[in-house]
C-alpha positions, 0 to 999 in steps of 0.5 A, a space after each residue: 500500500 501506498 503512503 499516499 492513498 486516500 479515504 483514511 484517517 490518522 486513526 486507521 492504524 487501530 482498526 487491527 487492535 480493535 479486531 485483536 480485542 474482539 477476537 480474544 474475547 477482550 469485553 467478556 474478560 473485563 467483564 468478568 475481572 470487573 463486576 461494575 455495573 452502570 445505571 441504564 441512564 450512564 453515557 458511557 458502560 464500563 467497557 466503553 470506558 476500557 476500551 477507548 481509554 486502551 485503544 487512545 493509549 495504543 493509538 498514543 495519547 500521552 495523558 488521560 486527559 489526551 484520550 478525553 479531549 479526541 
């Protein structure tokens, strides 16, 4: 592939790791560590939260706050 092919994003790198995780059974495995469970009215599951924090970590967001602020 060419580095100058279009219709991707600075992000496209991640789709692999987001595709590792499902297959691995990521989100089962943190729910069955983490017994947390949110209101029906919460923005955000704990898996959500898990997984963007993971994924904006990999994807090298230097902060917690770098991850909240994409």
């Amino acid at each position: 592939m060419s580095a100058t092919a279009t219709g991707l994003t600075s992000q496209a790198g991640l789709i692999p790791v987001i595709k590792f995780l499902k297959r691995i059974g990521f989100e089962d495995l943190v729910k069955q560590t983490v017994p947390h469970v949110r209101g029906d009215n919460a923005a955000y599951q704990l898996m959500d939260v898990v997984l963007l924090t993971l994924v904006g970590v990999v994807g090298s967001a230097q902060s917690i706050a770098k991850v909240c602020a994409a």
